[in-house]
C-alpha positions in Angstrom: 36.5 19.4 23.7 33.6 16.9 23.7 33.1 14.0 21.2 29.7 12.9 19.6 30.0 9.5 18.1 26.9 7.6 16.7 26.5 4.6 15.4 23.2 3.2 12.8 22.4 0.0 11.9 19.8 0.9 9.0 16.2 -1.0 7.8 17.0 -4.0 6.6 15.0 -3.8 3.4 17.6 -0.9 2.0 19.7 -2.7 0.0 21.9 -2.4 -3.1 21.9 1.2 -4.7 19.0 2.1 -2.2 21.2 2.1 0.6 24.2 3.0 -0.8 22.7 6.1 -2.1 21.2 6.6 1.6 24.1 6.7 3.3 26.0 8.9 0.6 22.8 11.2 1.3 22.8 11.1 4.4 26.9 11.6 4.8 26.7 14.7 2.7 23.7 16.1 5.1 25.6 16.0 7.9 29.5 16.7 7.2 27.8 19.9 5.1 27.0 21.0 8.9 30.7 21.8 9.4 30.6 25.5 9.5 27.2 26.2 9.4 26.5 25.4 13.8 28.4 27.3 16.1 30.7 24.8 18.2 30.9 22.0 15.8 34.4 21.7 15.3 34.6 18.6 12.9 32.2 16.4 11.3 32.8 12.8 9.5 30.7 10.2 8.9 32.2 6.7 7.5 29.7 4.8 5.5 32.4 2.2 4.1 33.0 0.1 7.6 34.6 -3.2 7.0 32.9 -6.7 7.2 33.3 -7.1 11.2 31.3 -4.2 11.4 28.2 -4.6 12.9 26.9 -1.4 12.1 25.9 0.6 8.5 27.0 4.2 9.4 28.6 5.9 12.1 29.2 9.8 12.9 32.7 11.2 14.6 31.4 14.8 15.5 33.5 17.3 18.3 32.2 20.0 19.6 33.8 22.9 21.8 32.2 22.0 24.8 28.7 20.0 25.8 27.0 23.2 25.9 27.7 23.1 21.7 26.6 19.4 21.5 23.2 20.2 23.3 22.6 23.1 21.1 23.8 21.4 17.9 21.3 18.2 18.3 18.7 21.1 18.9 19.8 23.2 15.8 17.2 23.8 13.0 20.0 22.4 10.0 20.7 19.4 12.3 17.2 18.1 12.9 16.7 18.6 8.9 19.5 16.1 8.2 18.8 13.7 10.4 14.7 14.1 9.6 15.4 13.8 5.9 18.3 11.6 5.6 18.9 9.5 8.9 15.6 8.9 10.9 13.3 7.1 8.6 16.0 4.8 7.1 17.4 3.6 11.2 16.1 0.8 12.8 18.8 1.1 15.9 21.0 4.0 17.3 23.6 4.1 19.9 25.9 6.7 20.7 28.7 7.6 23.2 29.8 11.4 24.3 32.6 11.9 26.0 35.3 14.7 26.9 38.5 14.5 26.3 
């Protein structure tokens, strides 16, 4: 199994209801994934990190292997979500895969 974390830290000019409603958005878009891209085998996205954080939004995706990862960030759904309700609201992205 292979893991596909990501973390955002999002514009700074989103703020109040803005943002909140981004990252509501955007945590629907891409948990509704779950069964819709061969090899995803889980999808969450927490949106409610506490004040330590230094990030707005973070994704915990696994996949079957990293053949499914590469396809999934290729996938037609995927790029939707993350054109519609991640890209233009990031100002930074990091993320780690790993097997376990």
């Amino acid at each position: 199994m292979v893991r596909h974390i990501v973390i955002w830290k999002l514009k700074e000019e989103l703020t109040g209801e803005r943002l909140e409603l981004i990252k509501q958005n955007a945590k629907e878009a891409l948990e509704g994934l779950l069964g819709q891209i061969p090899g995803l085998l889980s999808a969450a996205v927490e949106v409610e990190g506490l004040a330590t954080s230094t990030g707005d939004m973070m994704l915990d995706t696994a996949f079957t292997d990293e053949a499914a990862l590469l396809a999934y960030q290729k996938h037609p759904l995927h790029q939707a979500a993350a054109d519609t309700y991640v890209r233009p609201y990031t100002h930074a992205r990091m993320c780690m895969d790993f097997a376990e």
